[in-house]
N, C-alpha and C positions, 0 to 999 in steps of 0.2 A: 407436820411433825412426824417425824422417824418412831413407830412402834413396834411390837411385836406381831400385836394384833393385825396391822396393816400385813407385815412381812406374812404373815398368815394366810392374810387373803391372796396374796398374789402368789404364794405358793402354791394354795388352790385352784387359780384359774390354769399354774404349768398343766394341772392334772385335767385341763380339757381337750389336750391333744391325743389323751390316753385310749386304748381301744380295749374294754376289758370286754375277756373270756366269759363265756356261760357257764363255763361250770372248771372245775382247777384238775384235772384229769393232762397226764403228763403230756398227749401231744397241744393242749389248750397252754400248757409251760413249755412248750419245747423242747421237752426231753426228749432224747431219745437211749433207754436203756434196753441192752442185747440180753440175749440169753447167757450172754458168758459173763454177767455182770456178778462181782466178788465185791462183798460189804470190804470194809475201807478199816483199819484197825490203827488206832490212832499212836500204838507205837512208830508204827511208820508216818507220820506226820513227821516234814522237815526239821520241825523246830526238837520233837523227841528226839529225833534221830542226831540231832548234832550235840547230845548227851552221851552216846554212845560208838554212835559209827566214824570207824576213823577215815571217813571219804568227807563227816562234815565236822567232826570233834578236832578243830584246830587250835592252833593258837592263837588264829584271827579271831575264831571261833570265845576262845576263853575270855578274851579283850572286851568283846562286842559285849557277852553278859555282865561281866561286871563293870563297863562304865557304865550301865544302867544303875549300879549303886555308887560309885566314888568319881562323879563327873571326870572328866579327862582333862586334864589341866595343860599340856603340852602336846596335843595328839597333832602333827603337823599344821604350819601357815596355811589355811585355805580357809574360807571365804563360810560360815556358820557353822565352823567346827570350835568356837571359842569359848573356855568356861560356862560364858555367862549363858550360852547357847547351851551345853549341855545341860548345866545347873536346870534351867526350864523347860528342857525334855522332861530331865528326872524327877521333877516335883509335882509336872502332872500325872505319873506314872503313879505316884505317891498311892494315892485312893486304891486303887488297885490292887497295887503291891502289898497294902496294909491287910486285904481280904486272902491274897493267894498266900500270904508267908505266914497266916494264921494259926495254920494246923499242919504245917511243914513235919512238926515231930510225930506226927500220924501217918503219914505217907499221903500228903493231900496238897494239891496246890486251888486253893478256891478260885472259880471262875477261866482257870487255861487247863486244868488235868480233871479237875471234880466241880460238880457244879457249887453255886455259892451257897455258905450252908451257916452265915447269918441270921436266921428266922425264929421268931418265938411259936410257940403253938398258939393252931388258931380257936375259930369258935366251935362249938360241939353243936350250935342251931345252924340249918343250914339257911340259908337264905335264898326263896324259892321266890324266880323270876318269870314273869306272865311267858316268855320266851326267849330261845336262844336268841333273837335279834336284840332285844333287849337290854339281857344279858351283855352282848357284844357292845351296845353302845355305850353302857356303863361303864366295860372296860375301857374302850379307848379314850371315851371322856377323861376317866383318872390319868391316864398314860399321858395324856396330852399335857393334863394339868402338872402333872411332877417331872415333867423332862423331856417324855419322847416326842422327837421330831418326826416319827413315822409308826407306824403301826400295824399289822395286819394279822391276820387269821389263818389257819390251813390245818389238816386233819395230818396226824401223826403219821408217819411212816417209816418203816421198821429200817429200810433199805438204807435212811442216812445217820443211821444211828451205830456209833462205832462195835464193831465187835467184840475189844475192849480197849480198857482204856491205858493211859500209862503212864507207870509207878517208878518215879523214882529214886526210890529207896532198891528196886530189883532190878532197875532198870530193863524189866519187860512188860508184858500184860497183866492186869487185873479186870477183877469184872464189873461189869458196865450192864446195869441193871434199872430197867424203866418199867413201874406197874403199869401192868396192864389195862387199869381205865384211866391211862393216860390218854384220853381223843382229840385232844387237839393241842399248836402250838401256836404260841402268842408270839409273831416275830416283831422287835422293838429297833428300830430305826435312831443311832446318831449322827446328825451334819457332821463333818470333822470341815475346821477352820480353815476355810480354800487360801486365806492371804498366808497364811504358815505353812500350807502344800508347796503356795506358788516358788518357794526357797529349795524345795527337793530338787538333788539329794542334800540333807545339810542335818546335824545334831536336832536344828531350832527346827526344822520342818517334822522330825520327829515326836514333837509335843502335839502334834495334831491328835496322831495316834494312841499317846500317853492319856489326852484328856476324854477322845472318844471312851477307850476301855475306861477311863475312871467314873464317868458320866452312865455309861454305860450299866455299869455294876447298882449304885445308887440308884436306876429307875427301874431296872431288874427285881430288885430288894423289897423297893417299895410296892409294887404293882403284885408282886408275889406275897409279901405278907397282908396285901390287898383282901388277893385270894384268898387267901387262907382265914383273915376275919369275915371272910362270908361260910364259911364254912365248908371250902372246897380244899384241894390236894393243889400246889405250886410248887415245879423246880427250877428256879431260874440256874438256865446255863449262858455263858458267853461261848469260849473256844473248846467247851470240855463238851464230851459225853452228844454230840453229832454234828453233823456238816452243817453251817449257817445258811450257806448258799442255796441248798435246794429249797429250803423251806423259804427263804426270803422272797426266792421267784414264785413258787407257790402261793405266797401270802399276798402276791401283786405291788407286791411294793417296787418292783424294775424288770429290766430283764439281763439277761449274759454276755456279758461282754467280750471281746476276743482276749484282750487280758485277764481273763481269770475270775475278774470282779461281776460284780450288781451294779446297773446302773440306774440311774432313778430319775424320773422326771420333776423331782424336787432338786436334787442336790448332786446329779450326777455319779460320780464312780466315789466321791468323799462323802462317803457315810460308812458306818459300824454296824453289825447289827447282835444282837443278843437275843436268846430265848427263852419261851417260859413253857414250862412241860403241863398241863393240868386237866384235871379230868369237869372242869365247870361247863356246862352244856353252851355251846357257843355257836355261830354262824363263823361258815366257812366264805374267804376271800376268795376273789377270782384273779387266775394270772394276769395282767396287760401285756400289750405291745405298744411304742409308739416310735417306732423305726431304726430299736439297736442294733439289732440282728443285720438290717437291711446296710445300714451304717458302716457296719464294722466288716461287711464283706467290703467295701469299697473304701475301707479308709486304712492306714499303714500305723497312725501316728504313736501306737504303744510300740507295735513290733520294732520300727525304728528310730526311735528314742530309747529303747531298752538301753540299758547301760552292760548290763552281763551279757545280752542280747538272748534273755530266756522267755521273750515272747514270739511264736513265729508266725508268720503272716503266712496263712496256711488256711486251708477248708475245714471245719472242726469233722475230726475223722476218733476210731477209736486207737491212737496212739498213746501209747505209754512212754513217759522218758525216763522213770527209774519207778522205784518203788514207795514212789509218795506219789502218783498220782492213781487217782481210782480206775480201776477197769470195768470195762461191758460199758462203759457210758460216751456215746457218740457226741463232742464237743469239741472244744477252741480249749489247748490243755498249753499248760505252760510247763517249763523246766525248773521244779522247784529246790534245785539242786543248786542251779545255775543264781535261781536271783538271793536264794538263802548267803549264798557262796560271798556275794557282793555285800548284801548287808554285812557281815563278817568284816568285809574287807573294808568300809568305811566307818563303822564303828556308829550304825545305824541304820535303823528303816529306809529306804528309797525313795518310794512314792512318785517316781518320774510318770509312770506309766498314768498315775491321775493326774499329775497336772498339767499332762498335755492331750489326754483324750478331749475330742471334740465337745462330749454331753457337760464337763466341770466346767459348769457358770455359774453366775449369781442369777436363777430366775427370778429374784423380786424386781428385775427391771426388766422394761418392756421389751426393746431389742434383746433380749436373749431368751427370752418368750415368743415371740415372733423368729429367731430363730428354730426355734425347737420345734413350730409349724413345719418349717421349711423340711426339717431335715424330717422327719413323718411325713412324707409327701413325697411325690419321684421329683421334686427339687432336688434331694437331698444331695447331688452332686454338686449343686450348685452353693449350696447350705455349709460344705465341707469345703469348697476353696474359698466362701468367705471367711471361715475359722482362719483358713493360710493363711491369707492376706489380712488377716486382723492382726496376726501373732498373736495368739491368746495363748497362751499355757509358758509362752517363755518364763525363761528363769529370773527370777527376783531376787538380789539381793539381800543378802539377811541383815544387812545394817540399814538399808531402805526398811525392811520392818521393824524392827528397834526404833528407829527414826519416826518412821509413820503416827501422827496424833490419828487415834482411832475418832471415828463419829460419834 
């Protein structure tokens, strides 16, 4: 019999190829940030920016936000661009949309500008735990229990935390303010739905995305006013108020990928992540490795699959391609001008680059667990032309998934 609980367990045995770090200290994460490193000001983040700047505020540009509200009924013949396809973008966006368009008349977009700011007050007793490890296991028990598919730990840092945030109503900065015994971040992991990837680029592969953020928001919420009835301090954020990615490697839940992304030895480059800011005494995660890095020097398959072609197959070095990407940090940096540009142009999300990267499998079956040995091992060249030769990441049809009786 098909359960969760099975799919559970075998998701934990992926996590035996994993190599964790002794301690989460940024060369144990792979960082590598310069002296000339400049915090990251979330007006300049692509998506703000196509509010305002007319290198990304187009007309494709105006299309693309609003058939996220009034589905696109005629948007040219091709192949998951159809009503019923957008229709099911837009309705798992729903959840979401329903928190960020909350306090719109405030100057507030919940969970992409401001963090989510649903929450009752909590207890005034606090609830004192024998220790931080404790602590920690209680949270991720909960987490587990109401949604998250991943979970992890890591201690605050000020470095990916925006310089401000952005308003708009002024369409510039405001301020982006975290109390100070805020010490650690809870980073919270969702699968996004790989047979609705495997349709990218298409309307209907964009409900992966939709249901992530929406799934995402709900265990944020939850886990956060968790917090808060023990009598501690929670801010759940998704896209707002700091970078997900540092904290996500941080927290060990994957490592970096040359596209841009987290990959995970659960769920590959198709997962979300969201965070919780709090000052509840907790044990810190340790980074992993288990052969991205090593991977993705030897493998092409995002940079040439790119459709804008904004990932480049390159050394991660400290280049900058405009003013949305961060400086002083030595990495694998993409053109966020270039793949924004394309979303625009097709009247949705992309998502090529995951569903043809090597790690996007379904690890509850054993050959792709037995892969993910291989490619963790100086197989791993060998590990990468059985991907070729599998074709795995081709494109699907979005009437094969419509069609498809789910298990």
């Amino acid at each position: 019999m098909h359960t969760a609980r099975n799919d559970e367990a075998k998701r934990k045995r992926s996590r035996k190829v994993v190599t964790r770090a002794t301690d989460n200290s940024d060369d144990s994460a792979g960082f590598i940030v310069t002296e000339n490193f400049t915090g990251f000001s979330q007006v300049d983040d692509v998506f703000c920016r196509s509010q305002y700047d007319p290198r990304l505020k187009t007309s494709d540009t105006e299309q693309f936000y609003d058939s996220h509200r009034r589905p696109l009924t005629g948007w040219r013949e091709a192949e998951g661009y159809g009503q019923h396809d957008y229709a099911l973008r837009n309705a798992t966006w729903h959840v979401a949309d329903i928190f960020a368009e909350m306090h719109e008349s405030d100057d507030r977009r919940d969970g992409f500008l401001d963090p989510l700011s649903m929450l009752r007050e909590g207890s005034d007793a606090i609830v004192a735990f024998s220790s931080p490890n404790e602590a920690s296991a209680i949270i991720k028990q909960a987490a587990r229990t109401v949604g998250a598919d991943l979970i992890g730990i890591t201690e605050y840092d000020n470095r990916w935390t925006y310089t401000e945030r952005f308003s708009m109503e002024t369409l510039g900065g405001k301020a982006n303010s975290i109390p100070e015994n805020m010490q650690h971040v809870i980073v919270i992991g969702q699968a996004m739905d790989t047979e609705l990837l495997d349709t990218a680029p298409s309307a209907l592969s964009g409900s992966a995305t939709g249901m992530g953020y929406s799934q995402d928001a709900l265990v944020l919420l939850t886990i956060s006013q968790f917090i808060r009835n023990l009598g501690y301090q929670a801010i759940p954020s998704m896209n707002d108020t700091a970078l997900a990615i540092p904290y996500a490697v941080k927290a060990g839940l994957g490592e970096y990928g040359k596209h841009g992304l987290v990959i995970t030895p659960e769920f590959g480059s198709s997962v979300r992540f969201g965070k919780i800011f709090t000052n509840l005494p907790l044990t810190n995660d340790a980074p992993i490795s288990f052969g991205v890095k090593e991977m993705c020097e030897i493998c092409d398959a995002c940079s040439k699959a790119c459709p804008s072609r904004a990932i480049p197959n390159d050394e991660p070095s400290l280049v900058t391609f405009n003013r949305s990407n961060i400086s002083g940090v030595k990495k694998w940096t993409i053109d966020g001008e270039r793949c924004f540009s394309y979303w625009a142009k097709i009247n949705t999300d992309c998502a090529v680059c995951i569903r043809v990267c090597p790690f996007t499998r379904d690890y509850t079956k054993f050959m792709n667990r037995l892969w993910l040995r291989l490619a963790h091992s100086p197989l791993r060249k060998f590990a990468l032309n059985l991907d070729k030769n599998q074709r795995r990441g081709k494109r699907v049809a979005s009437r094969e998934w419509w069609l498809h009786e789910k298990d």
